[in-house]
C-alpha positions in Angstrom: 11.7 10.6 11.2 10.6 8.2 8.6 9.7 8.6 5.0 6.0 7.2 5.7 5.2 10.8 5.9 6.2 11.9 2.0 3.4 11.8 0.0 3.4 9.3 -3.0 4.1 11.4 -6.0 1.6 10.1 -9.0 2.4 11.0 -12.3 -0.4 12.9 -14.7 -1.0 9.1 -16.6 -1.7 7.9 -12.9 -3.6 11.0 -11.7 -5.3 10.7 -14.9 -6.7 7.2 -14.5 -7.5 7.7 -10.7 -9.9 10.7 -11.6 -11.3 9.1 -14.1 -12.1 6.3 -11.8 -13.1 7.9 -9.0 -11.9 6.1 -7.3 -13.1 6.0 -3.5 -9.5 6.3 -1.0 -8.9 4.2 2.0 -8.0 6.5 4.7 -7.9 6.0 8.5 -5.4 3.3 10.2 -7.5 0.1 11.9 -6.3 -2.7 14.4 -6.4 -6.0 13.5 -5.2 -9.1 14.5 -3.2 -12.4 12.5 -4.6 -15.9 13.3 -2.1 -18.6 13.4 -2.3 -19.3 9.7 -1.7 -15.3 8.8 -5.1 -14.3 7.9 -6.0 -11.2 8.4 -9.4 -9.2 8.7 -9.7 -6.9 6.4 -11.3 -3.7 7.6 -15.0 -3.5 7.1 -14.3 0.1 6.2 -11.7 -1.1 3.2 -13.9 -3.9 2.1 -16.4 -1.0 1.3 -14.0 0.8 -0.3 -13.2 -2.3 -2.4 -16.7 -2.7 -2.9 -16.8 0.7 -4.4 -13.8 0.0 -7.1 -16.0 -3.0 -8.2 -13.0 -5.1 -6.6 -13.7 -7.3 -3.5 -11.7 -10.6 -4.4 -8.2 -9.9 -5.8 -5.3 -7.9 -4.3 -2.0 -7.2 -5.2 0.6 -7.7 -2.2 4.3 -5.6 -2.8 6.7 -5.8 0.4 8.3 -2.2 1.1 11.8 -2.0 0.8 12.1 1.0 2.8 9.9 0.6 5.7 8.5 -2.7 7.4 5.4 -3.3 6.0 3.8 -4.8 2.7 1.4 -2.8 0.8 -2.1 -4.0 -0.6 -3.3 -2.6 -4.4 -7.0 -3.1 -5.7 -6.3 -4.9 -9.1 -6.7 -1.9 -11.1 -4.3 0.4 -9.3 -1.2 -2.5 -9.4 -2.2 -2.8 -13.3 -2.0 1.0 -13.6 1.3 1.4 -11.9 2.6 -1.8 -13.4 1.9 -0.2 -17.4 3.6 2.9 -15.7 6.8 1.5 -14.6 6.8 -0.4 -17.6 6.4 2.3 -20.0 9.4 3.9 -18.6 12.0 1.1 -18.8 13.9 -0.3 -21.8 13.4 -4.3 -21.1 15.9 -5.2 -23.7 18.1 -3.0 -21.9 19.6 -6.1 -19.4 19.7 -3.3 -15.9 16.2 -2.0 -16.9 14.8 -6.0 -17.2 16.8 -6.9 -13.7 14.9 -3.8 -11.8 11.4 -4.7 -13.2 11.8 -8.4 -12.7 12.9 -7.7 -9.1 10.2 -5.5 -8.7 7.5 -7.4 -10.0 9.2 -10.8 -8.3 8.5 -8.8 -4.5 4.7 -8.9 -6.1 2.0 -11.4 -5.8 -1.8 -11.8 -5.9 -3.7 -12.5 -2.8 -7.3 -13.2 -2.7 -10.0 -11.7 -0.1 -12.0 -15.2 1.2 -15.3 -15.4 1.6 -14.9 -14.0 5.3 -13.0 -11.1 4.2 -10.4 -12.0 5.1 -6.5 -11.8 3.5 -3.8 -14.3 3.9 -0.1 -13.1 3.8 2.5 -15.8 3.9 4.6 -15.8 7.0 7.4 -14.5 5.4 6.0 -11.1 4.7 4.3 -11.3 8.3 8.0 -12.3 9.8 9.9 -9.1 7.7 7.2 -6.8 8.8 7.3 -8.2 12.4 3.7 -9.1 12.8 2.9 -12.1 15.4 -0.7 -11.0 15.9 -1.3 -7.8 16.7 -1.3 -5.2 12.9 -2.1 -2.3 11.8 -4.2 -1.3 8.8 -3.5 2.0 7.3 -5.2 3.7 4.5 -2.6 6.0 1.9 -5.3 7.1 -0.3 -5.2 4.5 -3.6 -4.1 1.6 -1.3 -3.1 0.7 2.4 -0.7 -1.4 4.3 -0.1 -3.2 7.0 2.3 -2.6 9.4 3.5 -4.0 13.0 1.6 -0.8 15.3 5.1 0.1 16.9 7.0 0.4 13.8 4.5 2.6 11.8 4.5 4.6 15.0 8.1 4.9 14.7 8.3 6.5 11.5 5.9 9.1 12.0 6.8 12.7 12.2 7.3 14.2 15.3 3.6 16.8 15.6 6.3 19.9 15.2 7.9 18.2 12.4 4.4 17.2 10.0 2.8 20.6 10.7 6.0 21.7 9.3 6.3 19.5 5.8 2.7 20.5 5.7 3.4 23.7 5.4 6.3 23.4 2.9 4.5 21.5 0.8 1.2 22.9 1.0 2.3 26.7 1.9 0.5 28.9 3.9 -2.8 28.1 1.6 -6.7 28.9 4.1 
């Protein structure tokens, strides 16, 4: 079982911002496909989510460090959980300056083209092992992309999610 099934825990500055957004989610998961210079289309169906945020050019690009995909943030969000981060680290404090320079190194801005479509280096599409064939997928205040067999892989067993559901959300109607 993978951890792509724990929900992303915001915290109330996060929530805060989100709501007062209103921010439209991406939801769903969508097939795409890589051209030989790693472009990808991105979803009509994320575009007009972008569209919604009053965001369609720029996109923050992280790499996951626990699962095999890289994860895409409207401009807004990635500033939002940037300040976060930040606001809880000491950067004079040398341990606290190494984990936020790491984590902001595994960052970088990609732009949407006039096509809508995103490039991601091959790099991120090698570590994620994309040749072609990828997977959108929609987690609310961003989405990823993801090789189709890998995400696949670190779903719940049916059993298992109705379970976590249930521990998490109790027996509510």
């Amino acid at each position: 079982m993978g951890r792509s099934g724990e929900l992303i825990k915001f915290t109330n500055f996060t929530k805060s911002f989100l709501n007062k957004k209103r921010m439209h989610q991406f939801l769903s998961n969508i097939e795409a496909k890589a051209d030989n210079k790693g472009r990808l289309f991105v979803p009509a169906l994320y575009r007009k989510s972008l569209e919604k945020w009053e965001e369609t050019a720029s996109l923050y690009l992280e790499t996951d460090a626990v699962n095999k995909c890289v994860k895409l943030y409207p401009e807004s969000v990635w500033k939002k959980l940037d300040e976060e981060f930040k606001s809880k680290l000491n950067l004079w404090d040398k341990r606290d300056l190494n984990l936020y320079r790491q984590f902001t190194s595994r960052a970088e801005l990609v732009e949407l083209d006039s096509n809508g479509r995103v490039l991601i280096q091959k790099k991120h599409l090698e570590k994620i092992e994309v040749e072609t064939d990828a997977l959108f997928v929609g987690v609310g205040y961003y989405f990823e992309v993801w090789n189709k067999g890998n995400f696949e892989k670190s779903l719940y067993e049916e059993v298992d999610f109705d379970k976590a559901m249930q521990e998490k959300m109790g027996n509510r109607p």
